[in-house]
N, C-alpha and C positions, 0 to 999 in steps of 0.2 A: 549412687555416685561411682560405686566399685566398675558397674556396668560399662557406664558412660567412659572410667577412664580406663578398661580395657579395650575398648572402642577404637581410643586414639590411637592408641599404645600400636593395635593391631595395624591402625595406618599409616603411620607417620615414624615409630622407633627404629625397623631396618634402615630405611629411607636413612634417619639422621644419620643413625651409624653407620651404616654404607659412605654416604656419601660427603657429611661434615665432618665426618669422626669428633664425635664427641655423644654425650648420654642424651636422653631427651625423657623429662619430667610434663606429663601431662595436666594443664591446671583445670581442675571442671571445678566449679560453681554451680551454684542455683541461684533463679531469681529470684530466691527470698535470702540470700545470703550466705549460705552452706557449701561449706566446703569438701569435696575431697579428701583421701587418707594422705597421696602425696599433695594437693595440696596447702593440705592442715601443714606436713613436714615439711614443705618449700618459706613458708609465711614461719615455721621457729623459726628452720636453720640462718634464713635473712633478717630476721629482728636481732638471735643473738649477734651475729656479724657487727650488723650496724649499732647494735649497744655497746659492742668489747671496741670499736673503732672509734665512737664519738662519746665515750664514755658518761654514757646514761643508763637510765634503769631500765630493763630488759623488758619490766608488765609497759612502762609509757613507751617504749617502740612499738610494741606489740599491739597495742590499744591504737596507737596512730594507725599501724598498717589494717588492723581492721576497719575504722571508721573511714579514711580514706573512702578504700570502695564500696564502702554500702551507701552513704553520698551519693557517688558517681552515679551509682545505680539506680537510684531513689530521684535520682538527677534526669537520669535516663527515658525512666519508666514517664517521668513528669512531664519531659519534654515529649514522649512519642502520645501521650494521652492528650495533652492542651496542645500542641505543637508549638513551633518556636515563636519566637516574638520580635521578629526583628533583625536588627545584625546583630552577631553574639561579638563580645569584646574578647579582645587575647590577652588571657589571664596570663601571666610571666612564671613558669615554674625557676622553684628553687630548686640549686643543686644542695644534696643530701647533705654535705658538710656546712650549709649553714641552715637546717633544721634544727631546733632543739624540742626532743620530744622530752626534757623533764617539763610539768602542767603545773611542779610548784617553784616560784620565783626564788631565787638566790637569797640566805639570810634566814629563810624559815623552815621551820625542821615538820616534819611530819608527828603528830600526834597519834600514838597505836594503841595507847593504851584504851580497856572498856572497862568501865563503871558495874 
């Protein structure tokens, strides 16, 4: 991964900073899922965010933001294998403030303890 995002970095980092002025984070993946060192560090720094702003638990952002795209992916990989099937419907994305990434319902407390 280290490779791939020196890669980028060497192509695209003067460019941004030359000419958007502003930093540029290089995201590499693999298609089994794997992430990058930055961006392992891009997927905390924006899960804490969006935990401290819509104040939920930091592991269910985090768990949402990884299952998201490996979905997508798995989505991806499925559709270029079988190919498509038709017209695809337009799914309506949510905006991020009416997500709730707590997975347990209001009222019920989590159980920690082990036997």
């Amino acid at each position: 991964y280290t490779q791939h995002e020196n890669i980028k970095k060497k192509e695209y980092e003067q460019r941004v900073i030359q000419v958007e002025k502003c930093s540029f984070t290089p995201l590499v993946y693999s298609t089994l899922g794997g992430m990058a060192p930055q961006a392992h560090a891009f997927h905390r720094r924006i899960a804490e965010l969006v935990a401290e702003k819509t104040n939920e638990e930091y592991r269910d952002v985090i768990s949402t933001m990884r299952t998201k795209p490996s979905f997508a992916l798995l989505k991806s990989v499925l559709v270029s294998v079988r190919g498509s099937r038709g017209k695809s419907s337009r799914v309506r994305e949510l905006p991020i403030s009416d997500i709730s990434f707590n997975l347990i319902p209001d009222g019920m407390t989590r159980d920690v303890s082990f036997s």
